[in-house]
N, C-alpha and C positions, 0 to 999 in steps of 0.2 A: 593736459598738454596745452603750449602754448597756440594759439590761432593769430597766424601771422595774415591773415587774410581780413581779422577783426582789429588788427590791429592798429593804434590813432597815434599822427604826429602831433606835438602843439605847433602853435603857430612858427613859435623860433624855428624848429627843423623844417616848414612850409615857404621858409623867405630862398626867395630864386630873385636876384639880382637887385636885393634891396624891397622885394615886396612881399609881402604876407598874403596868407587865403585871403582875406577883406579884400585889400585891394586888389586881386587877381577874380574875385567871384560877386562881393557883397555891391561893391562901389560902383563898376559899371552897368549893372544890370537892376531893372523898376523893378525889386521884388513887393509884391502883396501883402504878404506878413510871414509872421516868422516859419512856418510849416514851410514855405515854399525857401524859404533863406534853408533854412535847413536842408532839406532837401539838394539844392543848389551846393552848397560846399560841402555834401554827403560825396556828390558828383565829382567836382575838384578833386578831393583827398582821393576816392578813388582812382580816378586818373594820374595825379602825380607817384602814388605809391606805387602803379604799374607801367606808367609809361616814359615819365619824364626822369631822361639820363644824368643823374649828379656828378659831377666832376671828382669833387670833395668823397665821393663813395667809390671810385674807383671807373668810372664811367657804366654805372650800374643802376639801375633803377633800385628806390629804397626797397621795395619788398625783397628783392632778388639783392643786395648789403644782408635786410636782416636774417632770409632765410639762408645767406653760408653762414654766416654768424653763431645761429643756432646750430646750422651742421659743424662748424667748427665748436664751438661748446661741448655739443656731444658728443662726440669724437674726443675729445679731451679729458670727458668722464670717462 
């Protein structure tokens, strides 16, 4: 089954008003190295996928786009 909770954007579906994870996570903050970079847009992605409202998805946050999606899908089988 799918896990919509593991689920990853690439960058292209992360641009909110012309900017990418990089520059919304990587650019403004002195990271240490890459464990902590990681870490840091592990952070992002989670938050965007739950909290930040897309226009373009209906004014719905992506996870809650992709889980009617899925219930639409099923529903469908």
């Amino acid at each position: 089954m799918f896990d919509a909770q593991n689920f990853r954007f690439g960058c292209s579906t992360l641009m909110v008003s012309g900017r990418c994870q990089s520059e919304q996570v990587v650019w403004p903050n002195k990271l240490k190295n890459v464990a902590q970079a990681a870490s840091a847009i592990e952070a992002f992605v989670r938050e965007f996928k739950t909290s930040w409202i897309i226009a373009r998805l209906n004014y719905k946050t992506p996870l809650e786009a992709l889980e009617e999606l899925l219930h639409t899908k099923e529903a469908a089988d």
